[in-house]
N, C-alpha and C positions, 0 to 999 in steps of 0.2 A: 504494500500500500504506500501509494506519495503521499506523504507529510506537506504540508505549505510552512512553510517557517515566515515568522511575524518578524517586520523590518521597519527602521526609521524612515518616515517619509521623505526625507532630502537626500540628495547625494554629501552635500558639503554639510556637514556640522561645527557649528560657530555656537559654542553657549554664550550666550549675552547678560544670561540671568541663572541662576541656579536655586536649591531650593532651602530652607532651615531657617533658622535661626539667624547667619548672616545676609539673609535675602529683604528687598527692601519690600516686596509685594508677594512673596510663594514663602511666606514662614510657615505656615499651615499646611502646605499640598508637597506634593511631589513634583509640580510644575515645573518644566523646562523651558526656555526661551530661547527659538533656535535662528539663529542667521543665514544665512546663505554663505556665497562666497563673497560677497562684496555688498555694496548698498541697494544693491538693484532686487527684482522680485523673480526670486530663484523660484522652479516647479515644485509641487510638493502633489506625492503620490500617494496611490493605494496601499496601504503597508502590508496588505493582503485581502484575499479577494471579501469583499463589503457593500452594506448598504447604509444608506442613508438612514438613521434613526432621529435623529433631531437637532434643528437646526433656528439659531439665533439671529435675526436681523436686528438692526442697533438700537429697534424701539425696543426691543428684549431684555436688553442690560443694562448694567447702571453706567459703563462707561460705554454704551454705543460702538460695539464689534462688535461683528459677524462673528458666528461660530459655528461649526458643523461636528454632529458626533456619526463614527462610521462605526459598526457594530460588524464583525467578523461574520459571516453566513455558514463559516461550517469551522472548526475544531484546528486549531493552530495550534504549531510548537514554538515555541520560546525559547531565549534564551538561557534560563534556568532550567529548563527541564519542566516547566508547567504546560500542558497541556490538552487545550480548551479555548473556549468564547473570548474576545477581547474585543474592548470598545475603545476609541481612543477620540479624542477632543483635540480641533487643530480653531484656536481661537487668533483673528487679525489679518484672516486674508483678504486680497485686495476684492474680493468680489464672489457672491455664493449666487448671486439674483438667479442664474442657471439652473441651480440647483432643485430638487425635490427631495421630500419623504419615500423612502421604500427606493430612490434608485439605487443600481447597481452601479457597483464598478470592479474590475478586473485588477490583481497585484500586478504595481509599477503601471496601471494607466495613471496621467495626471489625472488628478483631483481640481487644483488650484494653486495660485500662485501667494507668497508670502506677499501682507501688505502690512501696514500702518491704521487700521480703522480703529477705533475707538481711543484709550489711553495710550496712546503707543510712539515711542520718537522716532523711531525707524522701522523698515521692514521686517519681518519676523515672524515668525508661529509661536504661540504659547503652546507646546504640547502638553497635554494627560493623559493618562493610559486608565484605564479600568478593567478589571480581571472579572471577565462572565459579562452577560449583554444587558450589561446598566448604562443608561444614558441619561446625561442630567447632573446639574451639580447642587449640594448644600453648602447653608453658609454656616462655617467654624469661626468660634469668636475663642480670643483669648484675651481677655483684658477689655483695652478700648481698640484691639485690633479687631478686624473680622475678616474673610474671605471664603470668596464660593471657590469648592473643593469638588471634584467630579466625584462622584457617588464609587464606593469600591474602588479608592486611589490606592495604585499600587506604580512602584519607581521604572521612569522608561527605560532604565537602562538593563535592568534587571528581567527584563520581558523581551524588548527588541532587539535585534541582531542588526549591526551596520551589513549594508551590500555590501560585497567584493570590491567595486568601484568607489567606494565610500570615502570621503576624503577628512580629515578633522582638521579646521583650522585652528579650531580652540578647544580644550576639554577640562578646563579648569576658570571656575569662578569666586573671584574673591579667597585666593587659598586652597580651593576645595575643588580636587579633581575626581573626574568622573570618568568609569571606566566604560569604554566601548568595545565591545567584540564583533567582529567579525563571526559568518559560519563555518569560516575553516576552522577557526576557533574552538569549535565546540567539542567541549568534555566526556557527553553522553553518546550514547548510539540510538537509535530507533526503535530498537528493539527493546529497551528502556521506556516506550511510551505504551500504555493500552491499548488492544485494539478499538474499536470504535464499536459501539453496542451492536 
C-alpha cells in the first residue's frame, strides 16, 4: 500500500516568527510564520491530497485575513511516525475569493500565494497544523494576553516532512531553532504504520 506523506507547503522556509514564550503574537499556539524566498509572494501548496473545510474572509477576524483550513481526505504519515487525519490553517494569503467549501485539491497542486492581509508587514503564511479533521480555532487567554489557537494544535515541525527540493533560509527565531527533516530523513519504515481498516 502507498503511504502519502504530509509536507510543508512552501518550497523555501524562512521563519519570520516562531512560537512560546519569546514570541511577540504565537505565545499560546504552535504557530509558524513562514517567508518565502524573498519579499515577493512565493506559491504555497497542497501538503497532501485535501479539501477545503473552512474558510475566513476578513469580515471573519479581528484582524481582517483571509484564512483557509484544508482537512486531509484520507490517512497520512508524518513525520513522527503518526498516522492519520491532519488539518492545517494557512492564514494571510494574498487572495482565497476562488476558493470554496468541500473543494478538492491534489499534493503539491498550488493552493495560493503568501500575502500580507490583515495584521501582517510583509508577505507570509501563518501556518497551524491540527492532528485529526478539526477545523477552526479557540481563543486561549493567559493573563491580559489572549489568542485564537486552531483547535487540536499540534507542532509543524513535528508532523511535516520538508520536500527533497526544500530549501531553508532560516530555521531559527529569536534563539530558538527548529528542526526540519527531510523524507530521506526518516527513522521508521512503513511497515511500522497500521494497515488501514
Amino acid at each position: 500500500m502507498a503511504y502519502q506523506r504530509a509536507y510543508f507547503p512552501m518550497k523555501y522556509i524562512n521563519v519570520t516568527q516562531g512560537y512560546g514564550d519569546y514570541s511577540s503574537r504565537h505565545r499560546l499556539s504552535y504557530a509558524l510564520d513562514l517567508a518565502g524566498k524573498d519579499s515577493g509572494k512565493d506559491e504555497v501548496f497542497a501538503p497532501f491530497d485535501c479539501k477545503i473545510t473552512k474558510l475566513y474572509q476578513p469580515k471573519d477576524t479581528i484582524n481582517h485575513a483571509y484564512t483557509v483550513w484544508l482537512t486531509s481526505t484520507k490517512k497520512v504519515l508524518c513525520r513522527n511516525g503518526y498516522y492519520g487525519y491532519l488539518t492545517i490553517s494557512i492564514t494571510h494569503p494574498s487572495e482565497i475569493s476562488n476558493m470554496r467549501i468541500g473543494e478538492i485539491y491534489k499534493q503539491g497542486q498550488v493552493i495560493c500565494r503568501e500575502g500580507k492581509t490583515g495584521n501582517a508587514s510583509g508577505n507570509h503564511i501563518h501556518l497551524e497544523v491540527s492532528k485529526g479533521k478539526v477545523s477552526g480555532w479557540s481563543r486561549r487567554k493567559d493573563g491580559n494576553y489572549s489568542e485564537y489557537v486552531i483547535n487540536n494544535a499540534v507542532k509543524a515541525e513535528d508532523y511535516l516532512f520538508l520536500t527533497e527540493d526544500a530549501i531553508i533560509i532560516n530555521d531559527t527565531y529569536k534563539g530558538e531553532k527548529y528542526y526540519f527533516i527531510k523524507e530521506s530523513d526518516i527513522t521508521y519504515t512503513v511497515s511500522d504504520v497500521p494497515s488501514e481498516p
